[in-house]
N, C-alpha and C positions, 0 to 999 in steps of 0.2 A: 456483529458489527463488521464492519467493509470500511478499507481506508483507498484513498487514491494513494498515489506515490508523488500526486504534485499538491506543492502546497506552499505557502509561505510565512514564514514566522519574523517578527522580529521584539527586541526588549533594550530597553535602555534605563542606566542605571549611575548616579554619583557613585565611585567605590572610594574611599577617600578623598582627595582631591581632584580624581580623575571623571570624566563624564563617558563611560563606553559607551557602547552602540552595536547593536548584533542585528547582522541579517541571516538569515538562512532561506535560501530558495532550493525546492527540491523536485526531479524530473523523472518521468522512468527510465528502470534500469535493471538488469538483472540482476547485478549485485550493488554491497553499497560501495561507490564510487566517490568520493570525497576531495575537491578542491577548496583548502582551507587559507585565508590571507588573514594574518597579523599583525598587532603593529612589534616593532621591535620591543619593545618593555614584555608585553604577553609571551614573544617565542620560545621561553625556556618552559611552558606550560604546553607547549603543543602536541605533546603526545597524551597529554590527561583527558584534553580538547578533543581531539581524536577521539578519544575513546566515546566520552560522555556522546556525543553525535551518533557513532555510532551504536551505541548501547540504544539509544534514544530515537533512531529512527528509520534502524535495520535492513534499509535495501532502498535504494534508488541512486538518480545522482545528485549528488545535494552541492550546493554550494555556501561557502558559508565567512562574512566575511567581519574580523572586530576590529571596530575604526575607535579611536583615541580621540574624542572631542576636545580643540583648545581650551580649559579656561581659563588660564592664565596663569595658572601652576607649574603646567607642564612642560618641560626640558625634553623635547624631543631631539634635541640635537646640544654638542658643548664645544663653544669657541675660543680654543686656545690663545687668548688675547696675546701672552709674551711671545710664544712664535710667529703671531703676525705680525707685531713690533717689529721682530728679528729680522725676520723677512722685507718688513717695510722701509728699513734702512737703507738694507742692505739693497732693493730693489730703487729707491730714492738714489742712492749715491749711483750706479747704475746711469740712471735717467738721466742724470745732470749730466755727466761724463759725455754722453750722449748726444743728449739736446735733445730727448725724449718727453712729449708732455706727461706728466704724471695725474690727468684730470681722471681717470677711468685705471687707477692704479689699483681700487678695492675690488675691482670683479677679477682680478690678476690673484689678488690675495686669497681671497677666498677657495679657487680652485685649487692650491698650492698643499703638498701632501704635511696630512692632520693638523690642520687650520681649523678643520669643523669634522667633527666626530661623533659619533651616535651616542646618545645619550647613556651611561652606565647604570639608570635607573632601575630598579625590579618593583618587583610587587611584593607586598609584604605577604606571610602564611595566610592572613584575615583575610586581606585582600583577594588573595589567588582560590581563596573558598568562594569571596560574593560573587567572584567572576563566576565560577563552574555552578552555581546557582543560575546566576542570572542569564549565562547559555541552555540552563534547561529550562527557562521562562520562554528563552523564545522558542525553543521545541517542542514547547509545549501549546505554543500560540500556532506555531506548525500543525501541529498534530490536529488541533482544531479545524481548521482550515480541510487537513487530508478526507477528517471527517466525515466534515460537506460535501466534500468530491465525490467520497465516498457511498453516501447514499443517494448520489445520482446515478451512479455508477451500478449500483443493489439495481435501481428500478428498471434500469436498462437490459441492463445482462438478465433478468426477470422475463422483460418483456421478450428478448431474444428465443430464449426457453420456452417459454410459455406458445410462443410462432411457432418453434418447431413441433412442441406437442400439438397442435391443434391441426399440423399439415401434416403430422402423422394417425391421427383420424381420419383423414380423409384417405389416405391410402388403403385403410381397413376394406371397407366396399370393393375396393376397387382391386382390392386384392383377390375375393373372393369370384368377381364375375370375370379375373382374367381368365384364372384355372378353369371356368363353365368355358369362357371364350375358346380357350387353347385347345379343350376337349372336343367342340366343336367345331371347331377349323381343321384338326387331326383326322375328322372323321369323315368329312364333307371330302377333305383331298383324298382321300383313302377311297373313296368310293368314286370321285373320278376321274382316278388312275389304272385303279384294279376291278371298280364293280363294287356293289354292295354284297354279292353274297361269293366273293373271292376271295376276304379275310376273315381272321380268325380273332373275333371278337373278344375272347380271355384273352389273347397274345394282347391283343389293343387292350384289354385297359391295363395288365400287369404292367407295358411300357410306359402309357401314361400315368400307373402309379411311381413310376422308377422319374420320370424326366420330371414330371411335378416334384417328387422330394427334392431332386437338386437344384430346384428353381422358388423353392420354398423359402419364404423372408418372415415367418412369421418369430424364431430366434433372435434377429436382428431387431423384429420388431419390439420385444419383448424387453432387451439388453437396452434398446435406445429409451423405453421408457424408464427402465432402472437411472439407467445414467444422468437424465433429465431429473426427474425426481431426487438424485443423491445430488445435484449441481445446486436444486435448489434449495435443500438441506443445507451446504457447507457456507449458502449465500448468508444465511441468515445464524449459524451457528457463533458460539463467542468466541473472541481470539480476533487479530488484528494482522497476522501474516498467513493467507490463505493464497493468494493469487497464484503461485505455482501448481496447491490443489486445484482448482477451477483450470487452470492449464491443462494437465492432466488429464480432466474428465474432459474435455471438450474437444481434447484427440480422439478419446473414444466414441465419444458422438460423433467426430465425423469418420470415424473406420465403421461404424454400424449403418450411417447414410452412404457412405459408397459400396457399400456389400449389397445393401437394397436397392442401389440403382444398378449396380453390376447384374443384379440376380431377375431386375423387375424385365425383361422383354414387353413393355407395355409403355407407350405412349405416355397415357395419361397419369402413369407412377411415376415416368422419369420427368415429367413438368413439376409435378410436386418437389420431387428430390432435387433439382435445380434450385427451388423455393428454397428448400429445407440449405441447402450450400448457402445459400444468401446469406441465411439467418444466423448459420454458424460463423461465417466471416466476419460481420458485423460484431457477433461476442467475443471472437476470436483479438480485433482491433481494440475494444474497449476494456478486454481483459488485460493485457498488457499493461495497462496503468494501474493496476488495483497492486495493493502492497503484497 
């Protein structure tokens, strides 16, 4: 199985009188990167929160936000009515002394230090379990979601793979008529430079077996099929955090295609290898999102 790293969850839930509400959106990322918003009642639970997200969804950047639905229970805020009185007196006699209108004397009140105060509410033990429940509902509706990403993401980085093995076929041929090529280009200028019977025909081909071994890509070739083949083993293998594997391999394929375009002196191998650059950049871009 193959997860993307983006996805989105959410669950809503009465927990006693209260109505939560959970979103989670999640982006890629190398590690897990968590901006978490609360309401005040929840904050004394935010490191358990912490945790459950990240236990639950191991790497990206997630955002993740629990909103407090009015319904008519809830004290989100406590309005110290005798110190506003105190205040309102005291700001009334004020006024008159004055000759101050007092029509707009409650938005004066209201601002006036702890007139209105955060609510002292908590969550009860029961409570603060539905919560961390119902945060892994929506993580779990998350998870679904990465899923689906996820097997777009299989068939893609498949397909990438699959391009590169097929343009390394082609190389095969073309490997084989360079070395006939090279041998007979060596021998053609040899002969009209020097003559044909003014070298030393064992000398020629001992060197030409010496400059072909160092030009030789058939190793490369050999390792790039390992690589491709074990890329698309760990596509399909179980487990839900591989994407750094698949990183991994996909350096090594491209150190085995730049060895073979370093090594190919041939035209028509480095048009392919070009190809082949393509097809790893493209995996290279889409791998990045896989979890």
């Amino acid at each position: 199985m193959l997860k993307s790293m983006t996805g989105f969850g959410r669950a809503e839930k009465v927990i006693g009188k209260k109505t939560f509400l959970i979103d989670i959106k999640s982006l890629n990322g190398k590690q897990f990167d968590l901006s978490l918003r609360l309401p005040v009642i929840v904050k004394p639970l935010e490191f358990e929160i912490r945790k459950v997200l990240s236990e639950g969804l191991s790497r990206g950047s997630v955002d993740c936000t629990v909103s407090l639905k009015d319904t008519g229970d809830a004290k989100p805020v406590v309005i110290n009515t005798d110190l506003a009185k105190a205040y309102y007196r005291s700001l009334s006699e004020m006024a008159g002394e004055l000759n101050i209108d007092t029509s707009n004397i409650l938005n004066a009140l209201i601002k006036l230090p702890e007139v209105i105060t955060p609510s002292s509410e908590s969550l009860s033990e029961a409570d603060a379990g539905e919560l961390k429940v119902l945060i892994g509902e929506a993580i779990n509706d998350l998870n679904k979601h990465r899923e689906n990403e996820g097997n777009i993401l299989r068939d893609e980085l498949e397909k990438r793979i699959d391009n590169i093995c097929r343009l390394q076929l082609e190389i095969k041929p073309l490997d084989s008529l360079r070395q006939q090529t090279m041998r007979e280009g060596l021998v053609k200028l040899l002969e009209e430079k020097v003559g044909k019977e003014n070298y030393d025909a064992s000398r020629l081909e001992q060197e030409l077996i010496y400059y072909i071994e160092k030009i030789d890509i058939t190793e490369e070739m050999v390792r790039l099929e390992n690589h491709c083949s074990y890329f698309k083993e760990i596509l399909h293998e179980s487990g839900d955090t591989k994407g750094k594997k698949l990183s991994f391999i996909l350096q090594e394929v491209g150190r085995e295609i730049n060895t073979t375009g370093s090594k190919a002196y041939d035209a028509a191998i480095q048009k392919i290898v070009v190809m082949m650059k393509d097809e790893l950049e493209k995996a290279k871009e889409q791998v990045l999102n896989v979890l």
